[in-house]
C-alpha positions in Angstrom: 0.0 0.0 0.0 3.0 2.5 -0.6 2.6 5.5 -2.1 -1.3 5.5 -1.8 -2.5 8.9 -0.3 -5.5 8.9 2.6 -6.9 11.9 2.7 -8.2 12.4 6.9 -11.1 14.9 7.3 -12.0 15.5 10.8 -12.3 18.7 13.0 -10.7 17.4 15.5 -6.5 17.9 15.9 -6.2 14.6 18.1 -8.5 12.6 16.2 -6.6 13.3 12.4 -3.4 12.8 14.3 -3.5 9.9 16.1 -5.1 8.4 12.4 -2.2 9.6 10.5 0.6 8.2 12.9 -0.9 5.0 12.7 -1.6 5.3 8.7 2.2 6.7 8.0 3.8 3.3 10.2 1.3 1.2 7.7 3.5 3.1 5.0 0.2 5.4 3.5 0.7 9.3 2.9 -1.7 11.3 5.1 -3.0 14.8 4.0 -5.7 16.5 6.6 -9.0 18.6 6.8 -10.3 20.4 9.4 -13.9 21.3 7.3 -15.7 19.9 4.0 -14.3 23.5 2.4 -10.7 22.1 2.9 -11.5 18.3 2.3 -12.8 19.5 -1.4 -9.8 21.4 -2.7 -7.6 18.8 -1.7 -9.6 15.8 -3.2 -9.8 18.3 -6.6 -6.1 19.2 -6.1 -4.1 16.0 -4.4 -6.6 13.0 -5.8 -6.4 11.0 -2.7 -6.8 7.1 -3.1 -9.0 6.6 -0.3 -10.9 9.5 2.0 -11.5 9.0 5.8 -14.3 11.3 6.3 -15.9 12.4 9.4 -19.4 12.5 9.6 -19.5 15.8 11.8 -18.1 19.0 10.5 -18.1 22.6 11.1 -19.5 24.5 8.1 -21.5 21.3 6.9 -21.7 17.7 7.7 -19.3 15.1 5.9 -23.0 13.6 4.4 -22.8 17.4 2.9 -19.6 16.7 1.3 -20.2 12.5 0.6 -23.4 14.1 -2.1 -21.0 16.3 -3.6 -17.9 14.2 -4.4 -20.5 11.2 -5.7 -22.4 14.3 -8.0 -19.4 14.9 -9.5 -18.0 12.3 -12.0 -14.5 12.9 -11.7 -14.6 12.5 -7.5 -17.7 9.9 -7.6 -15.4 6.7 -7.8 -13.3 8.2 -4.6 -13.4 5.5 -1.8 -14.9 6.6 1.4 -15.2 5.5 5.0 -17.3 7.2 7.4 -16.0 8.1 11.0 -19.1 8.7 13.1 -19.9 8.7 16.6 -23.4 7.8 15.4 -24.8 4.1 16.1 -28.0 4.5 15.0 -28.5 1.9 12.2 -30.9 5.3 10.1 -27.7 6.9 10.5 -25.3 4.0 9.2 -27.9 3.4 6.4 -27.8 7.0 5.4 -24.6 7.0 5.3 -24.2 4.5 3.1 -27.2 5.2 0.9 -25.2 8.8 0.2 -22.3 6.6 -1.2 -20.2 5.8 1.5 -18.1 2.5 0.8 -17.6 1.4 4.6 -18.4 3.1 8.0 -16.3 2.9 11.2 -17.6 4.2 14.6 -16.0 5.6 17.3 -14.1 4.9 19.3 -11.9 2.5 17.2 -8.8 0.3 17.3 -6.6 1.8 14.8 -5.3 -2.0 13.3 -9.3 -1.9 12.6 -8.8 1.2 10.5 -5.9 0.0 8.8 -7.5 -3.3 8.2 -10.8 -1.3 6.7 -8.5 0.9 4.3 -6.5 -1.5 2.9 -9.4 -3.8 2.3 -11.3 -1.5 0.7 -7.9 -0.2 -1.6 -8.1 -3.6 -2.4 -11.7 -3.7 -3.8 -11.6 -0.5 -5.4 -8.1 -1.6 -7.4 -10.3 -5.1 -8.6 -8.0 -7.4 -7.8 -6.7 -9.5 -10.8 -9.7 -10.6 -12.2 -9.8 -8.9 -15.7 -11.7 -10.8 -17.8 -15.0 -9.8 -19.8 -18.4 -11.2 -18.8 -21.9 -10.5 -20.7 -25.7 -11.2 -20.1 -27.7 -10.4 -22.9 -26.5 -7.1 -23.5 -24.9 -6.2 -20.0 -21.2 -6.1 -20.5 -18.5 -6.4 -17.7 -14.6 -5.3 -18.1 -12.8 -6.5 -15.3 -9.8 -5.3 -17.1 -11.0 -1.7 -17.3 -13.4 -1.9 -15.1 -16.2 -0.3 -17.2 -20.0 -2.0 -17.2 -22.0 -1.2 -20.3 -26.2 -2.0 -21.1 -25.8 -2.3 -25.0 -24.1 1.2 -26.0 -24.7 3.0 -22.4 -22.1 3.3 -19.9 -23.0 2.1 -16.4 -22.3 4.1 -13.8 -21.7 2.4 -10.1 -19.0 2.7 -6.7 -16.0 -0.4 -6.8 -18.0 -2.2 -4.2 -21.0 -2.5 -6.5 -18.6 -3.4 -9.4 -16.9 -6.1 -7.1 -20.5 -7.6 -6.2 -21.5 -7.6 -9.6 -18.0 -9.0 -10.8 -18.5 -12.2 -8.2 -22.1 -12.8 -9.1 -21.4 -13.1 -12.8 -18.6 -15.2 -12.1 -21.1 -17.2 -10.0 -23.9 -17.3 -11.2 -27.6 -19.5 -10.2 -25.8 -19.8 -6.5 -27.7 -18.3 -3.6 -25.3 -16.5 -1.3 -25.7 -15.5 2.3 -24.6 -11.8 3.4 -22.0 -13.5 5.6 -20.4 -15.3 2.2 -20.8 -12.0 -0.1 -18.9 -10.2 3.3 -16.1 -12.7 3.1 -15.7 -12.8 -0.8 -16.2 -9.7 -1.8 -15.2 -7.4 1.4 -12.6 -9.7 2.7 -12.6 -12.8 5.8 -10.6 -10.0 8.2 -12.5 -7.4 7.4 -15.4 -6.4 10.0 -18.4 -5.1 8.5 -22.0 -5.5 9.4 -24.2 -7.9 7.3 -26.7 -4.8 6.8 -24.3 -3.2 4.3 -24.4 -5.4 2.0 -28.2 -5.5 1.6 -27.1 -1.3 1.3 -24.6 -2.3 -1.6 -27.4 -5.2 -3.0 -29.5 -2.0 -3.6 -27.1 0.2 -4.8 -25.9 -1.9 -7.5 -30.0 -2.9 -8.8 -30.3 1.3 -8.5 -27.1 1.5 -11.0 -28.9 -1.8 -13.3 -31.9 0.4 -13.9 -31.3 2.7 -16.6 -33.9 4.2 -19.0 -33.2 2.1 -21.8 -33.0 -0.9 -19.8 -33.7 -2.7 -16.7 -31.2 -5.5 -15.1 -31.9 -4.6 -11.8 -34.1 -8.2 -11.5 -30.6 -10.1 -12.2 -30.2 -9.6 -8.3 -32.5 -11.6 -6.9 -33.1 -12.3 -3.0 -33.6 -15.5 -1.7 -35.5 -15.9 1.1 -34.0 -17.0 4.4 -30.4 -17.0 2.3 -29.6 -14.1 0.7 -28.9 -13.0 -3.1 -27.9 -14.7 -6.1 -27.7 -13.4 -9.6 -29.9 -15.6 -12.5 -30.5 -14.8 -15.6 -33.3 -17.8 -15.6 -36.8 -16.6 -16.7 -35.8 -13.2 -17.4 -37.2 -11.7 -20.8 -33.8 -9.9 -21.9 
């Protein structure tokens, strides 16, 4: 993980520096933000790989910032992880829905932090799985990572893209949350099973485009989870 820059937006001076000794000793670069005004015009002007954001902010709330970067197609893809004092599961889910990639509440261990930021680096970079998949006419390019309904680009966050990857690659299996958590987030990485029903949504949002609707690939199985089948569908 050398050479990858976290950008740290918090208001707090303790808080941004306990995160960026601990980031620097897992060899990342660490720029900081105090506000959402700061945290902009360095994403725009230092293209961080990953953003730790805060959800708490003077002059707007990090949710304020989350809608802007994901508005904005050159920031959208940015990986983000939520630092919140909030617990509330509307709260976590809001988060989420805005476009956040992970959440972490506080207080934290920081070898959980590391372990969230480099598995989510890892899902954003796809891994080594390159090859091209298609369903009727939705198109999957692991090696450029690019998803295309005939002629229309599809737009969607690297944790949708990684969930859509391993259901094409698997498809007509049911999967629990629990197995979707350990193949596509990662065995050591600790996330709630609720996100991915977040992500599950997120990625049948990004299926449905005017043109055409795949959203229905994603089916849930009841008392299991999801699976993706193609089996039925008028295409």
């Amino acid at each position: 993980m050398a050479d990858r820059t976290v950008l740290i937006v918090d208001d707090e001076f303790a808080i941004r520096d306990m995160l960026r000794m601990a980031l620097e000793l897992a060899g990342f670069r660490c720029i900081e933000a105090e506000n959402i005004q700061q945290a902009y015009t360095l994403v725009v002007d230092e293209r961080p790989d990953i953003l730790l954001l805060d959800w708490m902010l003077p002059g707007g709330s990090g949710l304020e910032l989350l809608r802007r970067l994901k508005r904005n197609d050159i920031t959208r893809d940015l990986p983000v992880i939520m630092l919140t004092a909030k617990t509330a599961e509307d709260n976590v889910i809001q988060g989420l829905d805005v476009g956040a990639d992970d959440y972490i509440t506080k207080p934290f261990a920081p070898k959980e932090l590391i372990a969230r930021v480099k598995a989510l680096l890892r899902r954003s970079a796809g891994g080594t799985e390159n090859e091209r998949m298609q369903v009727a006419d939705l198109l999957l390019d692991g090696e450029s990572r690019r998803i295309f309904i005939g002629e229309h680009p599809v737009n969607m966050g690297p944790t949708e893209f990684n969930l859509l990857q391993f259901f094409m690659s698997h498809p007509e299996r049911a999967y629990s949350r629990g197995q979707l958590l350990d193949q596509v987030w990662g065995a050591n990485v600790y996330v709630e099973e609720r996100t991915v029903d977040v992500h599950i949504r997120r990625l049948r949002k990004a299926l449905q485009l005017p043109q055409a609707d795949y959203s229905d690939l994603i089916q849930t199985v009841r008392g299991t989870g999801y699976r993706f089948s193609a089996r039925g569908l008028s295409l």
